[in-house]
PyMOL Python script that loads the backbone (N, CA, C, O; Angstrom):
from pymol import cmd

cmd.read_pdbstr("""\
ATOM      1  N   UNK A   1       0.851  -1.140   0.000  1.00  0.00           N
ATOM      2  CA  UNK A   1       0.000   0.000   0.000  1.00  0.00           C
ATOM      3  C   UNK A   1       0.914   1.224   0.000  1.00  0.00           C
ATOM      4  O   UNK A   1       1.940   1.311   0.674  1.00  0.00           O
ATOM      5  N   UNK A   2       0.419   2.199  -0.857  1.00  0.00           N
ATOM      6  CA  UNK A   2       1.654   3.078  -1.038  1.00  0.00           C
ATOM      7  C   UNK A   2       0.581   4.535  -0.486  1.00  0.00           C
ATOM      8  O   UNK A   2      -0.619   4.665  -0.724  1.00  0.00           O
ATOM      9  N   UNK A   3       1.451   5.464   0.270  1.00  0.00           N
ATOM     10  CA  UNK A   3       0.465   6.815   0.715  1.00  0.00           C
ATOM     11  C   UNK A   3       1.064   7.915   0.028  1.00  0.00           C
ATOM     12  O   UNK A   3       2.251   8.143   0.266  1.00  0.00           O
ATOM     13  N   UNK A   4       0.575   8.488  -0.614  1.00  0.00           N
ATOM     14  CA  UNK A   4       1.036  10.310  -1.157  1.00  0.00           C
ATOM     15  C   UNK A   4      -0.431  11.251  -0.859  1.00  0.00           C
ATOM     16  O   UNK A   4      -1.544  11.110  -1.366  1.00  0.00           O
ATOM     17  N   UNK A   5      -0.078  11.983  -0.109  1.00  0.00           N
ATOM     18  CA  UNK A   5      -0.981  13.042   0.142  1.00  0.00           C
ATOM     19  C   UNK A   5      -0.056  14.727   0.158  1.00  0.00           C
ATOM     20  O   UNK A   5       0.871  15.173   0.834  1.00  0.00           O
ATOM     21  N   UNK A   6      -0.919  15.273  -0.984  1.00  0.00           N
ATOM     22  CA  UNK A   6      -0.082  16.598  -1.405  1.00  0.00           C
ATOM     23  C   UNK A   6      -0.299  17.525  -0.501  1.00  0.00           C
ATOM     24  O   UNK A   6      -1.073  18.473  -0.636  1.00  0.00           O
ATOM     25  N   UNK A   7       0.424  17.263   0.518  1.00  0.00           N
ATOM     26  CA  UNK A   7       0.089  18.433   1.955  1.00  0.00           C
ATOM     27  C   UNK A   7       1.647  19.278   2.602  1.00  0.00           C
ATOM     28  O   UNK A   7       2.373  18.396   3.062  1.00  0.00           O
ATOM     29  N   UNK A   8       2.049  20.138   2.690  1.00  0.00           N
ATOM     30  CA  UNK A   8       3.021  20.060   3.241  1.00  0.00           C
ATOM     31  C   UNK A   8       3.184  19.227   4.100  1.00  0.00           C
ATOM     32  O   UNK A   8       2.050  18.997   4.521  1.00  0.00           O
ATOM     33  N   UNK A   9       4.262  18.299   4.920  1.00  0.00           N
ATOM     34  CA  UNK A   9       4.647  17.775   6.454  1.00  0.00           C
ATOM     35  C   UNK A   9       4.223  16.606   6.129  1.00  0.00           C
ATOM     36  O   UNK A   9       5.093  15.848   6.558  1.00  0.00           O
ATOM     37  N   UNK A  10       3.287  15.892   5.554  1.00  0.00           N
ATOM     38  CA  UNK A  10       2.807  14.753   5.755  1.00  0.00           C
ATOM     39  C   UNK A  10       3.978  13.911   4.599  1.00  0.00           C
ATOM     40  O   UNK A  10       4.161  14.214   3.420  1.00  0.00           O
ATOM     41  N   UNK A  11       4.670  12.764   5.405  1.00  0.00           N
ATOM     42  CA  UNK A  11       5.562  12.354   4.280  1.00  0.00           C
ATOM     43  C   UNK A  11       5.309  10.786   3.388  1.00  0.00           C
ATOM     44  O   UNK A  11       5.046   9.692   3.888  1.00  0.00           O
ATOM     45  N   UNK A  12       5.433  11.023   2.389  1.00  0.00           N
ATOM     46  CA  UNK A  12       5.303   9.607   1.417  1.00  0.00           C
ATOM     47  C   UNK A  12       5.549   8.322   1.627  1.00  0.00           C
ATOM     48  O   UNK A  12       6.769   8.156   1.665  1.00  0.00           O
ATOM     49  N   UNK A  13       4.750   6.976   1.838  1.00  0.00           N
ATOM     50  CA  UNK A  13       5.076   6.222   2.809  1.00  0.00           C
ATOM     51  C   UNK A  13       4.729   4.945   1.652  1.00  0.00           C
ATOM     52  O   UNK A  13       4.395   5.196   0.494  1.00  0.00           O
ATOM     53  N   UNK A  14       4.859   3.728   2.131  1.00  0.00           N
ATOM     54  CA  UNK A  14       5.093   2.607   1.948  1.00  0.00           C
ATOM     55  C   UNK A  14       4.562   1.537   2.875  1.00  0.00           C
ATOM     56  O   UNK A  14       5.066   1.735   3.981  1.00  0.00           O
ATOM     57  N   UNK A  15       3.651   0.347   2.897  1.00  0.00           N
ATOM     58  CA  UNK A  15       3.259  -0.364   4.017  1.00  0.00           C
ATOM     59  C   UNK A  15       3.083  -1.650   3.202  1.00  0.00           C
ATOM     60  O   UNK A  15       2.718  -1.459   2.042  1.00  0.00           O
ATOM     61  N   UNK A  16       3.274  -2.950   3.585  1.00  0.00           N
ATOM     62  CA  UNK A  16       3.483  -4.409   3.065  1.00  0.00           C
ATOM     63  C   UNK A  16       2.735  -5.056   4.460  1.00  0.00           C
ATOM     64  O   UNK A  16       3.236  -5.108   5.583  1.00  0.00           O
ATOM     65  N   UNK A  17       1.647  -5.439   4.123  1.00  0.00           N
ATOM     66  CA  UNK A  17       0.958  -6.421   4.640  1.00  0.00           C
ATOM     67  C   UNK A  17       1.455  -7.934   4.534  1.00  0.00           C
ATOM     68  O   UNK A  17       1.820  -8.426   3.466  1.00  0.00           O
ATOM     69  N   UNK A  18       1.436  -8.540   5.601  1.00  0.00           N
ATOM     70  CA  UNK A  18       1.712 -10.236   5.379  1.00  0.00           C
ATOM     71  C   UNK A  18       1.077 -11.105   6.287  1.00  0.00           C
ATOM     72  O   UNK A  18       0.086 -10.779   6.941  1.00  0.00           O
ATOM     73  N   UNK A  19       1.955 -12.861   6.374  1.00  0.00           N
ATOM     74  CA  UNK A  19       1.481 -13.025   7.061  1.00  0.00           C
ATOM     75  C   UNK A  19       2.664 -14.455   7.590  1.00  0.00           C
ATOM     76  O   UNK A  19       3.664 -14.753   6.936  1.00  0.00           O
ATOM     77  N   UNK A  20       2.395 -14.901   8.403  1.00  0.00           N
ATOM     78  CA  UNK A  20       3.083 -16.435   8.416  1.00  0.00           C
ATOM     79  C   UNK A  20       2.480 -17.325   8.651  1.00  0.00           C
ATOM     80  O   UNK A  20       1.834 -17.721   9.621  1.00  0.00           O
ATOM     81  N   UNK A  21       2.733 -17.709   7.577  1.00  0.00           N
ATOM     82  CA  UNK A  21       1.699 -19.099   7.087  1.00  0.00           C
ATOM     83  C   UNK A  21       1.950 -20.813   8.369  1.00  0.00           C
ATOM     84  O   UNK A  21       1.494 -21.950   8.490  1.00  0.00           O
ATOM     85  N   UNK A  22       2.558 -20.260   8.763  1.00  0.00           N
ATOM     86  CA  UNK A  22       2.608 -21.317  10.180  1.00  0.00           C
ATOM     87  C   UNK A  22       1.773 -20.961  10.670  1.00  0.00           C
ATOM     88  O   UNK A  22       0.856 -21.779  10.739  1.00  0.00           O
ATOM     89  N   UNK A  23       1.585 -19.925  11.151  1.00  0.00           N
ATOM     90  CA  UNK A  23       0.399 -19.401  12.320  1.00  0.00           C
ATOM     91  C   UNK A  23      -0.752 -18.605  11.675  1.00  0.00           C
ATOM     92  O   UNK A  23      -1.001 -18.306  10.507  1.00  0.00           O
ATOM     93  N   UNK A  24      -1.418 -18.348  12.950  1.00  0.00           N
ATOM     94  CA  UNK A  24      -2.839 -17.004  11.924  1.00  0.00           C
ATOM     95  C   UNK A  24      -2.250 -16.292  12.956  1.00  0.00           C
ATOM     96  O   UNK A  24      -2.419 -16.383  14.172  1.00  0.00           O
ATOM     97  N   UNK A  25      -1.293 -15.328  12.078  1.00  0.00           N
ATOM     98  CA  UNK A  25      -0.781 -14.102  12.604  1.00  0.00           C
ATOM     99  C   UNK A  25      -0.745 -13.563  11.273  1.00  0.00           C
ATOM    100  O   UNK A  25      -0.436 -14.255  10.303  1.00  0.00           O
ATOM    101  N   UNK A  26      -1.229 -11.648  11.159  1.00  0.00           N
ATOM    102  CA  UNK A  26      -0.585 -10.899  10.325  1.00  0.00           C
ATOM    103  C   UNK A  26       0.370  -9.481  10.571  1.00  0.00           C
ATOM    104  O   UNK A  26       0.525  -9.141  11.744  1.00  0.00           O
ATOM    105  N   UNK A  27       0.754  -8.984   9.926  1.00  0.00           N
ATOM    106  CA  UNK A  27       1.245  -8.344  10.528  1.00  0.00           C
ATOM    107  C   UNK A  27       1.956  -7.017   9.528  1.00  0.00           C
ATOM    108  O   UNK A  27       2.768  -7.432   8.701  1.00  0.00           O
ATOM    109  N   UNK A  28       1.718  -5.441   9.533  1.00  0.00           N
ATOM    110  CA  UNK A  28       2.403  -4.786   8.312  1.00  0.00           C
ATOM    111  C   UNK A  28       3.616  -3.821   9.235  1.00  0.00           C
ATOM    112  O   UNK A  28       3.748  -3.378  10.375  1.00  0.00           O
ATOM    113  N   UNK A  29       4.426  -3.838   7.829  1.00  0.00           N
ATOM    114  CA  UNK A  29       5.737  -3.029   7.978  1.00  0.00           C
ATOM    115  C   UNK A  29       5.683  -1.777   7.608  1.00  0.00           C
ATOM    116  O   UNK A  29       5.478  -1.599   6.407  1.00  0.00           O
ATOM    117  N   UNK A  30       5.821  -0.736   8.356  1.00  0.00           N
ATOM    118  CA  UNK A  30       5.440  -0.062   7.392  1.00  0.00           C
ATOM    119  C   UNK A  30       6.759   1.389   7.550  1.00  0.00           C
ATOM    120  O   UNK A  30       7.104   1.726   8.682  1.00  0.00           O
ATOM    121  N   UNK A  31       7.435   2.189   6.145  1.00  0.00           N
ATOM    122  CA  UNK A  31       8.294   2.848   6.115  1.00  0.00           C
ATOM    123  C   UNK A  31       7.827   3.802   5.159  1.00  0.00           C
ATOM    124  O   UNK A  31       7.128   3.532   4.182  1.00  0.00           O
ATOM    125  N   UNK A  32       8.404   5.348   5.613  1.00  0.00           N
ATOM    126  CA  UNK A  32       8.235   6.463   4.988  1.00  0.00           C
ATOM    127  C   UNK A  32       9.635   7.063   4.581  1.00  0.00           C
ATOM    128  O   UNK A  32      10.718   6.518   4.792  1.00  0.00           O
ATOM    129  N   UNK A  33       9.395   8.483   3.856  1.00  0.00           N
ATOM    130  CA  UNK A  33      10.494   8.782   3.206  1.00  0.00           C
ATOM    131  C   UNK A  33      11.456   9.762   4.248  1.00  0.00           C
ATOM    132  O   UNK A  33      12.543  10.280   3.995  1.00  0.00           O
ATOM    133  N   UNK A  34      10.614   9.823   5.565  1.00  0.00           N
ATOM    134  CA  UNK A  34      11.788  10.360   6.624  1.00  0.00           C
ATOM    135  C   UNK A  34      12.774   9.232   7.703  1.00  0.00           C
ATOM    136  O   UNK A  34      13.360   9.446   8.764  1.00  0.00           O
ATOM    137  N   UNK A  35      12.613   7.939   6.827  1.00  0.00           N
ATOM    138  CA  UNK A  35      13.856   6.852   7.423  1.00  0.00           C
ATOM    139  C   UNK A  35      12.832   6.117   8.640  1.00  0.00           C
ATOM    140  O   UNK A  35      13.228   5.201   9.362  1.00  0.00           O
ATOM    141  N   UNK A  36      11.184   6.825   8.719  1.00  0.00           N
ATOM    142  CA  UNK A  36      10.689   5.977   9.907  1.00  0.00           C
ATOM    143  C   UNK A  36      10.723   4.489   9.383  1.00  0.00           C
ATOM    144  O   UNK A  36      11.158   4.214   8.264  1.00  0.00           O
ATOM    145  N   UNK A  37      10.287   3.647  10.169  1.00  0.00           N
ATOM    146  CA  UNK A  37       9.721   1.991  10.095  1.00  0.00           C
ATOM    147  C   UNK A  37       8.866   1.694  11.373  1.00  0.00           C
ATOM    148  O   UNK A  37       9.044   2.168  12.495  1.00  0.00           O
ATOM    149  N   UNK A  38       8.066   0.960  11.040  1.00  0.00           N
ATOM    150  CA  UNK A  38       7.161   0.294  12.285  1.00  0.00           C
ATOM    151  C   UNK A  38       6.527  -0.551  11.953  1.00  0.00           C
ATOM    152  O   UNK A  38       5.855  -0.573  10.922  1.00  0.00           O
ATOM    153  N   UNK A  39       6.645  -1.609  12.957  1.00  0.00           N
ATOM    154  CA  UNK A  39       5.571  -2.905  12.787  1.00  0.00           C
ATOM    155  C   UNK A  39       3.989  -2.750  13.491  1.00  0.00           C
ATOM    156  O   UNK A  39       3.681  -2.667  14.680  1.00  0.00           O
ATOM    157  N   UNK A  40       3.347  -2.749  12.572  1.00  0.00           N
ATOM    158  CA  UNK A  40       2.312  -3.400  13.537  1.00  0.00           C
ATOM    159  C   UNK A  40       1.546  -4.570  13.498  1.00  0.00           C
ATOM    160  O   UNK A  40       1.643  -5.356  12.556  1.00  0.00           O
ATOM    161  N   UNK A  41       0.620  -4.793  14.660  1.00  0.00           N
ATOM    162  CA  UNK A  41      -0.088  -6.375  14.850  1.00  0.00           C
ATOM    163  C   UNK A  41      -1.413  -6.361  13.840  1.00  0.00           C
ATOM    164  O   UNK A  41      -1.504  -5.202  13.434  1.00  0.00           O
ATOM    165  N   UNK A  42      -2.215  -6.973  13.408  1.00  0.00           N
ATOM    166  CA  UNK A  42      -3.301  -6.602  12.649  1.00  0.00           C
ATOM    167  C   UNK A  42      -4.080  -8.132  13.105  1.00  0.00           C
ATOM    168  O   UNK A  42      -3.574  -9.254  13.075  1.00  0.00           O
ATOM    169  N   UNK A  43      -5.135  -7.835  13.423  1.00  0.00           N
ATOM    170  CA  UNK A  43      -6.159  -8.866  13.267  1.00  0.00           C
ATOM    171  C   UNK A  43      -7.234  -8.473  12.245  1.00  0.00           C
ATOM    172  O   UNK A  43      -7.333  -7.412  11.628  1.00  0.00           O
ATOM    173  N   UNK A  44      -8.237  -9.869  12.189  1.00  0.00           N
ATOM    174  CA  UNK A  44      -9.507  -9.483  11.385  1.00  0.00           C
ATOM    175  C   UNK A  44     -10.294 -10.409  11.828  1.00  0.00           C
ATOM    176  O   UNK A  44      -9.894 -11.572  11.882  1.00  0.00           O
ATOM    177  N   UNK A  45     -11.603 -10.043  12.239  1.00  0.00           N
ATOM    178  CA  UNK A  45     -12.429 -11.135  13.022  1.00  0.00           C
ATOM    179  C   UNK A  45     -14.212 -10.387  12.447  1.00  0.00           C
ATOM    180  O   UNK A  45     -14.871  -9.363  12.628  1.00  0.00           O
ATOM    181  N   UNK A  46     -14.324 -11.718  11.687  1.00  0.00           N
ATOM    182  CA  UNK A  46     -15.539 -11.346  10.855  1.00  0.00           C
ATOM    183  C   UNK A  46     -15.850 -10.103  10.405  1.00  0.00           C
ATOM    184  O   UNK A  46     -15.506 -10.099   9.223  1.00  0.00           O
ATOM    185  N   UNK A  47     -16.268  -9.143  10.663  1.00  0.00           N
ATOM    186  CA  UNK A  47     -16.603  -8.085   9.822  1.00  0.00           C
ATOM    187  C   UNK A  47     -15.671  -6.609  10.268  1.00  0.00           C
ATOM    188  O   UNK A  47     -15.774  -5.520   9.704  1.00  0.00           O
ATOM    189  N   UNK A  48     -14.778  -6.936  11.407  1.00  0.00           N
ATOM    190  CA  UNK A  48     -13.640  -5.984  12.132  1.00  0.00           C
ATOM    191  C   UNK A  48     -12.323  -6.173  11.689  1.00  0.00           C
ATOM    192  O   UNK A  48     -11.865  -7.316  11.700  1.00  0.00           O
ATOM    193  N   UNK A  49     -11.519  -5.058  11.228  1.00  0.00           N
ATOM    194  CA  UNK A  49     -10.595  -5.072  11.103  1.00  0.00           C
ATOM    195  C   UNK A  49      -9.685  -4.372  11.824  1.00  0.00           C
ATOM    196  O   UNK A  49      -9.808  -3.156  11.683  1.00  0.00           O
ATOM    197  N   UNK A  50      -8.494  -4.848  12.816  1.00  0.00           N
ATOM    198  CA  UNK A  50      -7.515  -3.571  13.748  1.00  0.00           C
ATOM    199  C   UNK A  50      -6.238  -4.025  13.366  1.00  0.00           C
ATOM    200  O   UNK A  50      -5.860  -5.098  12.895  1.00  0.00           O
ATOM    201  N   UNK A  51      -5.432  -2.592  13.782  1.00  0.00           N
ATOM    202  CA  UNK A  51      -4.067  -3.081  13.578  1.00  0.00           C
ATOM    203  C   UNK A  51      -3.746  -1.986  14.780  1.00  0.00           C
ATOM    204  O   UNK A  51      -4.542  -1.165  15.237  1.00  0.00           O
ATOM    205  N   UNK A  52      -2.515  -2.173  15.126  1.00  0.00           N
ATOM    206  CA  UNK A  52      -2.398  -1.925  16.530  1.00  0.00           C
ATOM    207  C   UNK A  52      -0.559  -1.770  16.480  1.00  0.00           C
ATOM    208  O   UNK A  52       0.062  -2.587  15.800  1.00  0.00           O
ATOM    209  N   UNK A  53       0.024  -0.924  17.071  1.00  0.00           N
ATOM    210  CA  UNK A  53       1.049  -0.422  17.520  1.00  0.00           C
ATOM    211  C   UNK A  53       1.568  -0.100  18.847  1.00  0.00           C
ATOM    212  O   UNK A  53       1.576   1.121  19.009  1.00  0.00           O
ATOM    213  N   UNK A  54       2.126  -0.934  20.138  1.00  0.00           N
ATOM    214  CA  UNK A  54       2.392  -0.078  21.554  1.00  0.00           C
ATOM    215  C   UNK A  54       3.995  -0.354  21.574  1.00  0.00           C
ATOM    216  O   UNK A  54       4.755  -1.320  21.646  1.00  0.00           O
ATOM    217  N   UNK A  55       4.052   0.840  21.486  1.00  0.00           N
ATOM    218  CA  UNK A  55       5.034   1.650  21.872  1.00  0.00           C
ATOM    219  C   UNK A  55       5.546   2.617  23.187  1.00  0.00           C
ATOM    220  O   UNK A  55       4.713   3.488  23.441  1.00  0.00           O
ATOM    221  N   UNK A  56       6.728   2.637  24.057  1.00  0.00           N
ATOM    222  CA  UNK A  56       6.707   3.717  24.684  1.00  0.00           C
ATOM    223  C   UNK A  56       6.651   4.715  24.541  1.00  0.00           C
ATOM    224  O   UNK A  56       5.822   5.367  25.176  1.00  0.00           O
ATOM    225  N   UNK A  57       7.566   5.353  23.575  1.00  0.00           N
ATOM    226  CA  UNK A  57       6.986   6.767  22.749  1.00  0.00           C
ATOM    227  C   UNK A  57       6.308   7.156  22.231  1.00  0.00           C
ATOM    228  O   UNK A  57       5.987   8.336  22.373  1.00  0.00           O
ATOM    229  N   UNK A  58       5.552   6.067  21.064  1.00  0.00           N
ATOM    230  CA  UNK A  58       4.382   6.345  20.340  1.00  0.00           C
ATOM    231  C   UNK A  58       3.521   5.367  19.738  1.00  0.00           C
ATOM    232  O   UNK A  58       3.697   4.725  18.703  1.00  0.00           O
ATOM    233  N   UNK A  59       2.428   5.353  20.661  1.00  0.00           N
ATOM    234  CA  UNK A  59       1.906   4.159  20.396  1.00  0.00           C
ATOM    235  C   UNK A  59       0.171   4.092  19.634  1.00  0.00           C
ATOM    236  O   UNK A  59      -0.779   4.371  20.364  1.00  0.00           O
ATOM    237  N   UNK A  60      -0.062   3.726  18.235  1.00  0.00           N
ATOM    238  CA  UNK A  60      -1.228   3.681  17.268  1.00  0.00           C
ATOM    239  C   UNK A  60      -1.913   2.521  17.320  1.00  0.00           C
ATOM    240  O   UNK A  60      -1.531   1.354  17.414  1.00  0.00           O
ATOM    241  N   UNK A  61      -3.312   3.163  17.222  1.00  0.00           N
ATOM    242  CA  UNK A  61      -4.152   1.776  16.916  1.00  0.00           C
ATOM    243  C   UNK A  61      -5.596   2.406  15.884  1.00  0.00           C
ATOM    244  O   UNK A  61      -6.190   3.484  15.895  1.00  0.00           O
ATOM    245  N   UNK A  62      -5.756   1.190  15.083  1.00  0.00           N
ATOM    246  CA  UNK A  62      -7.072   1.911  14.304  1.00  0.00           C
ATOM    247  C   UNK A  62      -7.608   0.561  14.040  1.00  0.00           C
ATOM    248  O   UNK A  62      -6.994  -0.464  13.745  1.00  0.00           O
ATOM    249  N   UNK A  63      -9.174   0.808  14.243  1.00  0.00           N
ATOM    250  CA  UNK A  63     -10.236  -0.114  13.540  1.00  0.00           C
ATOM    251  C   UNK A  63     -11.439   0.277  12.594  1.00  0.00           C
ATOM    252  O   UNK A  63     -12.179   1.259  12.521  1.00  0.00           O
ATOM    253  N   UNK A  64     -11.327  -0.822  11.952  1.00  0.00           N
ATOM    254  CA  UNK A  64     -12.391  -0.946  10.513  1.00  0.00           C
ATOM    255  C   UNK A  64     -13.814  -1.564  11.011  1.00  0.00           C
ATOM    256  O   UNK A  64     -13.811  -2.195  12.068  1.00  0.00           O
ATOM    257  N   UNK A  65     -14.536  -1.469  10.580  1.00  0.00           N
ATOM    258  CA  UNK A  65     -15.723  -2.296  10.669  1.00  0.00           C
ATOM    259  C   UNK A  65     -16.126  -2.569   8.619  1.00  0.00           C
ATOM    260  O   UNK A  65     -16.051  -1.654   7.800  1.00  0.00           O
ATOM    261  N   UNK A  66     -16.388  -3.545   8.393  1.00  0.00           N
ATOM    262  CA  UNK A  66     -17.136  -3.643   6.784  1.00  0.00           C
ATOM    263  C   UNK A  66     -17.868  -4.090   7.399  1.00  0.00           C
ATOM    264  O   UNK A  66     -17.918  -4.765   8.427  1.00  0.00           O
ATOM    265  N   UNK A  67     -19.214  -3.204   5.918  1.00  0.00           N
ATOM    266  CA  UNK A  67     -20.746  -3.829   6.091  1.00  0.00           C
ATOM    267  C   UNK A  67     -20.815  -4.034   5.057  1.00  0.00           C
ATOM    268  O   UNK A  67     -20.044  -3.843   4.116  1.00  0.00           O
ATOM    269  N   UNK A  68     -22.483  -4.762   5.206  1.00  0.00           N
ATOM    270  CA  UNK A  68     -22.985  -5.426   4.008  1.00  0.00           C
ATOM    271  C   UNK A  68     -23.074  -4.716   2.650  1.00  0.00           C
ATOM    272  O   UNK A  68     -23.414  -5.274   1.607  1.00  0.00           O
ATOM    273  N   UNK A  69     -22.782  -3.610   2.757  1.00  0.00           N
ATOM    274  CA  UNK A  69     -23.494  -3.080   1.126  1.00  0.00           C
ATOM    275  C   UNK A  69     -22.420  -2.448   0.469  1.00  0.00           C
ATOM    276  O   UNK A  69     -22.574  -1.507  -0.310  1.00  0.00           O
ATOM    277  N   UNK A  70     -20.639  -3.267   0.963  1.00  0.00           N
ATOM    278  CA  UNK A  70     -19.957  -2.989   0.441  1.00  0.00           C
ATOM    279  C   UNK A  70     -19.291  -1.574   0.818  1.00  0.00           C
ATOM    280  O   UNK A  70     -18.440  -1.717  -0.060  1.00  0.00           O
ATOM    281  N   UNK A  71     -19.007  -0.522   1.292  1.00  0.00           N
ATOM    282  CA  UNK A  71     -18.434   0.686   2.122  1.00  0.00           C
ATOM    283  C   UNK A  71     -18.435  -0.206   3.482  1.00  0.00           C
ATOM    284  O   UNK A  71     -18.939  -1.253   3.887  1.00  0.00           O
ATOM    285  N   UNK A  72     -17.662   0.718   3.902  1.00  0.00           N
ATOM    286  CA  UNK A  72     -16.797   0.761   5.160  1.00  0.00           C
ATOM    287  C   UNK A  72     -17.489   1.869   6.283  1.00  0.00           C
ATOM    288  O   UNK A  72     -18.278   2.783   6.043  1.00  0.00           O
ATOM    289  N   UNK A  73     -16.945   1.476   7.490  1.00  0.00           N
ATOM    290  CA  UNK A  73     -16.743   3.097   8.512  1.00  0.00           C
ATOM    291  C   UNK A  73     -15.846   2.658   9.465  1.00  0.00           C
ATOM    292  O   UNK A  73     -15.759   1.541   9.975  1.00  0.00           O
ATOM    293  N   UNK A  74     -15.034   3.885   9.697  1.00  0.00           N
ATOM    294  CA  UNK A  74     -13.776   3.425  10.432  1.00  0.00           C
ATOM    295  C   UNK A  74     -14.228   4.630  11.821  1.00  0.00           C
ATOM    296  O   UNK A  74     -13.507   4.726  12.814  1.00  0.00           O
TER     297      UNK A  74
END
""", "prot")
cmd.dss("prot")
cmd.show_as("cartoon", "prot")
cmd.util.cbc("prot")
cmd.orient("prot")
């Protein structure tokens, strides 16, 4: 998944979803063009989607919900 948003400050990023096929774990990498990187955890459980980041310094989390008629709300 690639991000460009024409804003000043906000920087151009890069994210690779995966998974390991041993386990039901997923998990994305994700790097921008100011040298950041970060992993985060991601689940998906029927119609929810989260991915999740804890950190001591800075720590993200966001969830999805999909519905039936095809759109989203986060």
């Amino acid at each position: 998944m690639r991000s460009e948003i024409d804003e000043p400050g906000i920087p151009r990023g890069l994210a690779i979803i995966g998974s390991d096929d041993s386990r039901d774990e997923y998990s994305m990498r994700y790097f921008d063009e100011r040298e950041v990187s970060r992993k985060y955890e991601i689940v998906r459980n029927d119609n929810v989607w989260k991915w999740w980041r804890n950190a001591l310094d800075f720590s993200q989390h966001f969830t999805g919900t999909f519905i039936d008629d095809g759109y989203h709300s986060w």
